[in-house]
C-alpha positions in Angstrom: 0.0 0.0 0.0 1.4 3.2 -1.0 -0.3 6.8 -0.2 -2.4 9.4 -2.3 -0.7 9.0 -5.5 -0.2 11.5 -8.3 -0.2 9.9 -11.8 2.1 11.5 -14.6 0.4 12.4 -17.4 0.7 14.8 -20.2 -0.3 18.2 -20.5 -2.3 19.6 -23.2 -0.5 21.8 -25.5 -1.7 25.6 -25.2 -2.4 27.1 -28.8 1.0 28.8 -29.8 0.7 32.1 -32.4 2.5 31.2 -35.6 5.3 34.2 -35.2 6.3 35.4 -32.3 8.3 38.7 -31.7 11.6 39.6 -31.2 13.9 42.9 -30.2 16.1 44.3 -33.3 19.0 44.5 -30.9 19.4 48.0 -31.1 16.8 49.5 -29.1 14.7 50.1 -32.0 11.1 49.1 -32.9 10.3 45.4 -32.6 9.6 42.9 -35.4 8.0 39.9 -36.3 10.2 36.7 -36.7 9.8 33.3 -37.9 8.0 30.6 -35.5 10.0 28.9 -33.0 10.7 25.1 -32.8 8.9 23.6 -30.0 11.6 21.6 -28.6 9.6 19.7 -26.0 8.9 17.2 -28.9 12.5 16.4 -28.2 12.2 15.3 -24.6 11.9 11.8 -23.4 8.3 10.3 -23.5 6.5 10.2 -19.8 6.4 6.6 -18.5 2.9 6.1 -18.3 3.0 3.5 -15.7 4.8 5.5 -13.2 3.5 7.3 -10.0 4.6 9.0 -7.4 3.5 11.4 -4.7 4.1 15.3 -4.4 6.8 13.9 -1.9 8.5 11.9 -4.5 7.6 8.9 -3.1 7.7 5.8 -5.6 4.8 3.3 -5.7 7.6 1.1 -8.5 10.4 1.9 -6.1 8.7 1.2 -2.5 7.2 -2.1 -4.2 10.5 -3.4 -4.9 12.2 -2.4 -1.8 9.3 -4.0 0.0 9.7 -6.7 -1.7 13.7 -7.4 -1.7 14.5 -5.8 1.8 12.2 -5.2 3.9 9.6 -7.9 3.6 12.0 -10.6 4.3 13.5 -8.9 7.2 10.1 -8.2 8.7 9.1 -12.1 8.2 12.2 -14.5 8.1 14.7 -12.7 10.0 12.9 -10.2 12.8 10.4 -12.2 12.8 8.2 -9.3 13.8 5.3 -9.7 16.7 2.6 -6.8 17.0 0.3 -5.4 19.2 -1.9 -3.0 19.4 -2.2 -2.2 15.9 -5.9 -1.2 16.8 -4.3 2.2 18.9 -3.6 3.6 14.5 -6.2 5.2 13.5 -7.7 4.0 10.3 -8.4 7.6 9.2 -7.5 11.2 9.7 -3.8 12.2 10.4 -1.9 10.9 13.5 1.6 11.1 14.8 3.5 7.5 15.3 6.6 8.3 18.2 8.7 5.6 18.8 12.2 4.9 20.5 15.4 4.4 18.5 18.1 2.7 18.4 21.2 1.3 16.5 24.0 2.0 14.6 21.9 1.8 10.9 18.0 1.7 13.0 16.1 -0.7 10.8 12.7 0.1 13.6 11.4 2.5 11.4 11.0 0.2 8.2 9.5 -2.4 11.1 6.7 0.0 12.5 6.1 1.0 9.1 5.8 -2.3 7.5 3.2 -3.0 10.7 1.3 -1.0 10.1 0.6 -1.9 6.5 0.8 -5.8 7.0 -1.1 -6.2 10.4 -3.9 -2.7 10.4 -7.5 -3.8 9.0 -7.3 -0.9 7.1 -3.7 -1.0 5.9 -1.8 2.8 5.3 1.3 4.2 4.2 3.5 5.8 7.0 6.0 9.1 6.4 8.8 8.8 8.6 10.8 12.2 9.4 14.7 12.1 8.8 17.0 14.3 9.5 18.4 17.0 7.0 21.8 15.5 7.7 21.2 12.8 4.8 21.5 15.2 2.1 24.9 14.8 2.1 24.9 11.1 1.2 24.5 10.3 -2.8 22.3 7.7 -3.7 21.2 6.9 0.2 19.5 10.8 0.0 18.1 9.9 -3.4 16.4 7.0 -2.2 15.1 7.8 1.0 11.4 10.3 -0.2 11.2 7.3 -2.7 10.6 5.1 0.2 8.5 7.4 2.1 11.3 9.5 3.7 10.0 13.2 4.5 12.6 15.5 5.3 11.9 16.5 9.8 10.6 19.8 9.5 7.7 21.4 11.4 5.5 22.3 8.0 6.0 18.8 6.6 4.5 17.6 9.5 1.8 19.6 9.4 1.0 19.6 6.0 1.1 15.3 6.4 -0.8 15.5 9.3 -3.6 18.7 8.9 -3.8 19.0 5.1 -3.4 15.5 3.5 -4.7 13.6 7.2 -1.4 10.9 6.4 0.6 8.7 9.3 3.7 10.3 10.1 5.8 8.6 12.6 8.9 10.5 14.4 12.0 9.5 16.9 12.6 12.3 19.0 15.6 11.1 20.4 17.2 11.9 16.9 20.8 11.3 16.3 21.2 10.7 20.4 19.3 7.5 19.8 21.4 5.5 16.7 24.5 7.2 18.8 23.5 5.5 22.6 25.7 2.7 23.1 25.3 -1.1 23.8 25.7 -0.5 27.5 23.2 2.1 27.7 20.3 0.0 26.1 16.6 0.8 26.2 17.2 4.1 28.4 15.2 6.3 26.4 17.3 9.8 25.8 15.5 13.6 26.1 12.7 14.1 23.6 14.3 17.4 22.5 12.1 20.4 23.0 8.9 19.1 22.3 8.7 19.8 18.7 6.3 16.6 18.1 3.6 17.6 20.2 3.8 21.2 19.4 2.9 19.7 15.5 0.8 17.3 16.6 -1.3 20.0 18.9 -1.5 22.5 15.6 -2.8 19.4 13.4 -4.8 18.4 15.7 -3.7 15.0 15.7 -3.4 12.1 18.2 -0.2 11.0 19.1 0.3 7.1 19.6 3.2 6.3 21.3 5.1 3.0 19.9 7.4 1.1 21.8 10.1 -1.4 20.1 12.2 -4.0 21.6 15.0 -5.7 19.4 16.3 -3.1 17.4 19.1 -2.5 20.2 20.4 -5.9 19.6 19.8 -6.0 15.8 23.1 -3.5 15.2 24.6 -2.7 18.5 27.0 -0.2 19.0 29.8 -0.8 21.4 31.9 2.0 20.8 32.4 5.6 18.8 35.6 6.2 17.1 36.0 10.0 16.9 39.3 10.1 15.1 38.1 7.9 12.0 35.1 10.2 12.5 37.1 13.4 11.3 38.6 11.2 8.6 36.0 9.9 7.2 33.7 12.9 7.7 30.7 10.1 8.7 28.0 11.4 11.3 29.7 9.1 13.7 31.8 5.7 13.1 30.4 3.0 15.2 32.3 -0.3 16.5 29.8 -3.0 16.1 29.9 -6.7 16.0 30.8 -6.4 12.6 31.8 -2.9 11.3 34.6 -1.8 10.5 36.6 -4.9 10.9 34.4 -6.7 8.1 33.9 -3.8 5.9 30.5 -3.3 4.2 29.5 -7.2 5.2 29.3 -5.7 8.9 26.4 -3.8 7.3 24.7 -6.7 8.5 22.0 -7.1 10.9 21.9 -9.8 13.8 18.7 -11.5 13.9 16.9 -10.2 16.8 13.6 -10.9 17.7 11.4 -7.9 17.2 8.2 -6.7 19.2 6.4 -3.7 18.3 3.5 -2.5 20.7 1.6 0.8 19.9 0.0 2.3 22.6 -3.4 3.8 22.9 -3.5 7.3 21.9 -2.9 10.6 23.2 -5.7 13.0 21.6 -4.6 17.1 21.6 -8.1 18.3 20.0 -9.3 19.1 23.7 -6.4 20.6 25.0 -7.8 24.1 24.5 -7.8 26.5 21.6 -4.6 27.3 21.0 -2.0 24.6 23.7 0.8 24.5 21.3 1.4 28.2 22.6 2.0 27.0 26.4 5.7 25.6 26.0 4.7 24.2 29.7 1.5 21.9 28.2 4.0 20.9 25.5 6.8 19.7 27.6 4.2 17.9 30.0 3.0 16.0 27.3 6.1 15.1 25.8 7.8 13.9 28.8 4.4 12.1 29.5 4.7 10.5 26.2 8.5 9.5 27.2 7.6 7.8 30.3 4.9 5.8 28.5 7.2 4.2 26.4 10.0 4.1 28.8 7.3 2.2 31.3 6.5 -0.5 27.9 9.5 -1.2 26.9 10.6 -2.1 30.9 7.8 -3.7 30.6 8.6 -5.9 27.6 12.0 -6.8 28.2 10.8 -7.8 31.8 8.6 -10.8 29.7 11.4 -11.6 27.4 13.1 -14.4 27.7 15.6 -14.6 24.7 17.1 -11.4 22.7 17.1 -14.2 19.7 13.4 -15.9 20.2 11.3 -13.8 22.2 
């Protein structure tokens, strides 16, 4: 399943006059030339079959990925176990917040894949990165293709208010894929409280999602700094199998994944206007934090393997 989708087609041709008209070059009066060749009958032909989204996102593209990446890893190798897949709404706009972890987080494809495999009324989901990609060819290029937004307050709003979409955001950001092994499952600040402040102007319940497995699915044990500066990486993790294997330490570890979402948090009767009480926005947001804080203690308390659940 894919969202709204914009289908490429052609544009009529508006009636062209026959001359059009041209300066002399010399300041003087203006005269009629010949007619101009309409070049656009030298451009590539459209590919009728394509479509995408006003956020370049690419039904062709996402169906492929799906089918080679993140399908298999969902099924065969996190073996993925939902609940509460009834807490997403199965209309109007609504904010997904989860926890984050790992040195390349595969949770995000996870909750998204959830939510379009498991809901009864299967949707797409926007997840928010960080502008920081940019500077990455071919991983920038393919991230809106696969539903990547780019985190910014109007995005948001516009996915949520205007176009009533999923959007799910990690506001732990960078300090999240950065925690270390040791420091597991301890959920970092939720920045300012950007999330509700969006979710509040759109409107829009938030639904906290908690996620165990994704710590153990790329652990990171430790941050080179120096290779960092070499390299000019965000950050260069030591994992179980990067750098001493190369790309092949890529790799995830096959952890057993469990993704709970959480009933929802409404903000349409919090008042007229709460997103301008920076005190309403932080309660929330820390409440939101110590929901899934209290899940995922919760969670690893009933597990019994990192491997099988």
């Amino acid at each position: 399943m894919v969202g709204d989708r914009t289908e490429l087609t052609t544009v009529p041709r508006r009636e062209r006059d026959p001359l059009s008209v041209a300066d002399r070059g010399d300041g003087g009066s203006r005269e009629l030339v010949g007619p101009e060749p309409d070049l656009r009958d030298l451009l590539p032909a459209l590919e009728p079959e394509r479509q995408t989204t006003d956020w370049g996102r690419s039904e062709r593209v996402e169906r492929i990925f799906d089918r080679l990446i993140v399908d298999p890893a969902y099924r065969y190798w996190f073996r993925c176990e939902v609940e509460g897949i009834e807490n997403v709404p199965a209309e109007g706009g609504a904010l997904l917040v989860s926890n984050h972890a790992g040195a390349l987080p595969p949770d995000g494809m996870m909750i998204a894949k959830a939510v379009r495999e498991e809901h009864p009324q299967p949707r797409p989901v926007h997840l928010t990165v960080e502008h920081f990609f940019k500077g990455y060819p071919g991983f920038s290029a393919l991230l809106p293709k696969i539903g990547g937004v780019p985190a910014h307050p109007a995005n948001v709003h516009r996915l949520l208010w205007d176009e009533q979409q999923l959007v799910l955001v990690f506001p732990e950001g960078r300090k999240g894929t950065e925690k270390l092994f040791k420091d597991r499952y301890r959920l970092r600040r939720f920045g300012r409280g950007g999330f509700v402040e969006a979710a509040m102007r759109a409107r829009a319940p938030i639904v906290p999602v908690a996620v165990v497995g994704a710590e153990e699915a790329m652990p990171v044990f430790a941050h080179l700094k120096l290779a960092r500066r070499l390299t000019g990486l965000l950050y260069f993790p030591v994992t179980p199998g990067f750098p001493h294997l190369g790309l092949l330490g890529a790799i995830y570890l096959p952890a057993k994944f469990k993704i709970r979402f959480l009933p929802p948090v409404r903000t349409d009767d919090m008042g007229e206007a709460p997103w301008e009480d920076p005190a309403l926005v932080q309660t929330v947001a820390q409440q939101v934090r110590a929901t899934i804080q209290e899940e995922l203690l919760d969670m690893l308390g009933k597990r019994r393997s990192v491997w099988f659940g």
